[in-house]
C-alpha positions in Angstrom: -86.1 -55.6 15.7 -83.1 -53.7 14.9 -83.0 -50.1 13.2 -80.2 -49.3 11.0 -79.5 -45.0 12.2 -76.9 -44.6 10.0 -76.1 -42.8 6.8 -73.9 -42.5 3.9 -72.2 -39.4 2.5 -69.9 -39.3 -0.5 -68.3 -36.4 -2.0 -66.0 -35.7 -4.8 -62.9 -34.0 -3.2 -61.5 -30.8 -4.5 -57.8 -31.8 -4.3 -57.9 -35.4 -5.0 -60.9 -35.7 -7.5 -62.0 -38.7 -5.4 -65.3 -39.8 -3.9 -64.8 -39.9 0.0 -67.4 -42.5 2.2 -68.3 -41.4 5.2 -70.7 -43.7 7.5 -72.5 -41.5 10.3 -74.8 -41.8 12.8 -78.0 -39.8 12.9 -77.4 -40.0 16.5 -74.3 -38.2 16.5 -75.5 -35.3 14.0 -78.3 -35.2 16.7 -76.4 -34.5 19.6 -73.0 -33.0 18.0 -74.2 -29.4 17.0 -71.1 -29.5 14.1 -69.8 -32.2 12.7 -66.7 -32.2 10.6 -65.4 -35.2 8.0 -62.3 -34.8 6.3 -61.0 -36.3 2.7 -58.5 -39.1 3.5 -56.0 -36.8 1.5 -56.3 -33.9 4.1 -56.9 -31.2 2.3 -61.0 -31.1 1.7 -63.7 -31.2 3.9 -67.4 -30.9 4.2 -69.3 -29.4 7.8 -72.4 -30.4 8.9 -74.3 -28.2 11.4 -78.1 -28.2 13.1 -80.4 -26.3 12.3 -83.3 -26.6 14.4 -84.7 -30.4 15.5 -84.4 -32.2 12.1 -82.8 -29.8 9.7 -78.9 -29.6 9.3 -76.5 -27.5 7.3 -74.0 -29.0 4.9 -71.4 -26.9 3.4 -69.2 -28.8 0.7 -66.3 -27.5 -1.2 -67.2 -27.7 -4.9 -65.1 -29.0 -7.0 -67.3 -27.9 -9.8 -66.8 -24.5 -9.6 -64.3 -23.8 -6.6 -66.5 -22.1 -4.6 -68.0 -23.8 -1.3 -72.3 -24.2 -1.1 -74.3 -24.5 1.6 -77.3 -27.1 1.4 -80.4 -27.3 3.4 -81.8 -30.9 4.6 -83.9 -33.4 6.8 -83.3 -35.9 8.9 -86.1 -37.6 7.6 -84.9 -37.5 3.5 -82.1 -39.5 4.7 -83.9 -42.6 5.2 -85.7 -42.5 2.2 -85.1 -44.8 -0.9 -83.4 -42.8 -2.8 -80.2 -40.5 -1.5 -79.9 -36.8 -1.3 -77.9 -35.4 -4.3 -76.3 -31.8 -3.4 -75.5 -30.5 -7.0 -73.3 -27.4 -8.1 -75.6 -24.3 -8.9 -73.1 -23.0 -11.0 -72.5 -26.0 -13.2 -75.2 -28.9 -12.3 -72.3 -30.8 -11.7 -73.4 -33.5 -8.6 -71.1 -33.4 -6.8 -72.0 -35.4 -2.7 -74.9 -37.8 -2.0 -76.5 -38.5 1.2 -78.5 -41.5 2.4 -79.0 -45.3 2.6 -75.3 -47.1 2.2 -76.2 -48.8 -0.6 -78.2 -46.4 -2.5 -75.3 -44.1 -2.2 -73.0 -46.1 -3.5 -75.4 -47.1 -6.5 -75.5 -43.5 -7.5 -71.8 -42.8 -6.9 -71.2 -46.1 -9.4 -73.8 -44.4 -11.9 -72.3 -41.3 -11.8 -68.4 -42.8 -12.6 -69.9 -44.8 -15.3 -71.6 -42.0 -17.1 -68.3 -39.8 -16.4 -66.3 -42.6 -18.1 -68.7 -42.6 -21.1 -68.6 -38.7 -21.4 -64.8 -39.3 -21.7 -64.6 -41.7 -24.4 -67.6 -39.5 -26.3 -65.0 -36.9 -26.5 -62.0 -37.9 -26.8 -60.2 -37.4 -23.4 -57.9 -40.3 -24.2 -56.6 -39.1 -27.5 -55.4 -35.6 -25.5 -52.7 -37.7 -23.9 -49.3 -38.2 -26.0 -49.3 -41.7 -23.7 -52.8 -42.1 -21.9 -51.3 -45.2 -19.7 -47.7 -43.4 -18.6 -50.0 -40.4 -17.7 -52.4 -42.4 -15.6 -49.4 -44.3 -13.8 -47.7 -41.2 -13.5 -50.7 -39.3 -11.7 -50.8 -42.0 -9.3 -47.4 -42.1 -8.0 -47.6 -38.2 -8.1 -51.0 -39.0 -5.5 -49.2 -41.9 -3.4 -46.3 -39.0 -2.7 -48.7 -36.4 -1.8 -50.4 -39.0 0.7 -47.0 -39.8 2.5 -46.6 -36.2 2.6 -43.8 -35.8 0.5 -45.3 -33.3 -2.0 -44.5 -29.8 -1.2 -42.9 -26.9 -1.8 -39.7 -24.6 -0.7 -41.9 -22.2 1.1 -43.0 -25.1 3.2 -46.5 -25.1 2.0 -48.1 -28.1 0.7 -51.2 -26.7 -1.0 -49.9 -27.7 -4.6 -52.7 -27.4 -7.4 -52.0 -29.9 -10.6 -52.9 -29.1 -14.2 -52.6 -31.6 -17.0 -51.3 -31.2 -20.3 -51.0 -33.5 -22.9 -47.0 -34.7 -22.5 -46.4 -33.4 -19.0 -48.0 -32.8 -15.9 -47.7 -29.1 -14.0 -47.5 -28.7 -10.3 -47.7 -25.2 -9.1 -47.6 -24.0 -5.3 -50.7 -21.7 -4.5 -49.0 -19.3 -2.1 -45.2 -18.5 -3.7 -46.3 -19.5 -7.3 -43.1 -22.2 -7.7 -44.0 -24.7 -10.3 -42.8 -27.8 -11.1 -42.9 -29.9 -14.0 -43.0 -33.8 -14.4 -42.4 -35.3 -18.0 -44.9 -37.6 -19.1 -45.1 -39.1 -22.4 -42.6 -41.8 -22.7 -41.9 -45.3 -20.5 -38.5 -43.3 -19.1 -40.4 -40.8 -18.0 -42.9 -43.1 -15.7 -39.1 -45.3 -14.8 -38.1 -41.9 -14.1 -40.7 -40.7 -11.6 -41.5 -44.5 -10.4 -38.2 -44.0 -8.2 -39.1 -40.9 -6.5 -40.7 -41.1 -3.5 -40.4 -36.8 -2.9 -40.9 -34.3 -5.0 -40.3 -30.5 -3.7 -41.1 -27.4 -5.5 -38.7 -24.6 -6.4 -40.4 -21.3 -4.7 -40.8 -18.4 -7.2 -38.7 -16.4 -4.6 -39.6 -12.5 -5.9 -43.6 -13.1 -5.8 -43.0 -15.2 -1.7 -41.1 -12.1 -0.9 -43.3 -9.3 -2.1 -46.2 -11.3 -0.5 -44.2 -11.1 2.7 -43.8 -7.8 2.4 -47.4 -6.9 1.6 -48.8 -8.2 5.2 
């Protein structure tokens, strides 16, 4: 008879906002003492480590509240029926699940469903001045940043995006360079649609006093 050792874990990333799927081995979390799987973006990851013979350490980046947590758990409630939901103590906000393949991915489908329902309850839609030019323009903006062509002057490419209702805003965490792509109107998704780079002006007075300060 075969037995099925291995285990699903999905979690929302912090930079991306997608669910990641990792398949692992209870063998390897036994023998590896820490175990490290990155976001196919690059720029999230969660840690496992053992604790003893059959408890492990999970920290996750939240994208809930910003802040990292650090989770307690069995090697036993992986293999139970239901998966192991880590959730934000700040703002309940589930954010990874642990367990059986399938059960994972059940809950992960739930989850988007209920998220998609929460968005139409309120409106989310209606904020954009074009919903579908700012969906289309989000993703070319994510292909970039996967080919790793999204970056700033400084040479950093840790850029944080905020939405807003005709435009989209990308700023560089360390200088503070921001960048803004239009988009409310077909030319501006023609526009973008033909870039494949986008670099970031540096805000070159806050780089340099941050140079200075170290």
């Amino acid at each position: 008879m075969l037995i099925d050792t291995s285990i699903t874990i999905a979690y929302k990333c912090t930079s991306c906002g997608s669910f990641e799927f990792f398949n692992v081995s209870l063998f390897t979390l036994i023998y590896k003492r820490n175990y490290s799987m990155k976001c196919h973006c690059g720029k999230s990851r969660i840690n496992i480590e053992r604790e003893g013979e059959n408890s492990y350490l999970i920290s996750i980046p939240c994208i809930g509240c910003g802040n990292e947590h650090t989770y307690l758990f069995t090697r036993r409630s992986m293999l139970l029926g239901e998966p192991v939901v880590f959730s934000c103590p700040e703002t309940a906000m589930q954010i990874c699940f642990a367990g059986r393949d399938e059960a994972v991915r059940r809950k992960v489908d739930s989850l988007e469903e209920e998220f998609d329902e929460l968005m139409d309850a309120y409106g989310y839609e209606s904020y954009f001045r074009n919903t579908q030019v700012m969906i289309d323009t989000l993703n070319h903006i994510h292909d970039i940043a996967l080919s790793g062509n999204l970056y700033c002057e400084c040479c950093d490419a840790d850029i944080d995006l905020v939405l807003q209702s005709d435009c989209i805003l990308l700023r560089c965490s360390r200088c503070g360079g921001s960048k803004t792509i239009p988009a409310a109107k077909n030319s501006d998704l023609k526009d973008i649609l033909v870039k494949d780079q986008i670099i970031i002006t540096r805000d070159s007075f806050k780089y340099d006093n941050d140079l200075l300060s170290r």
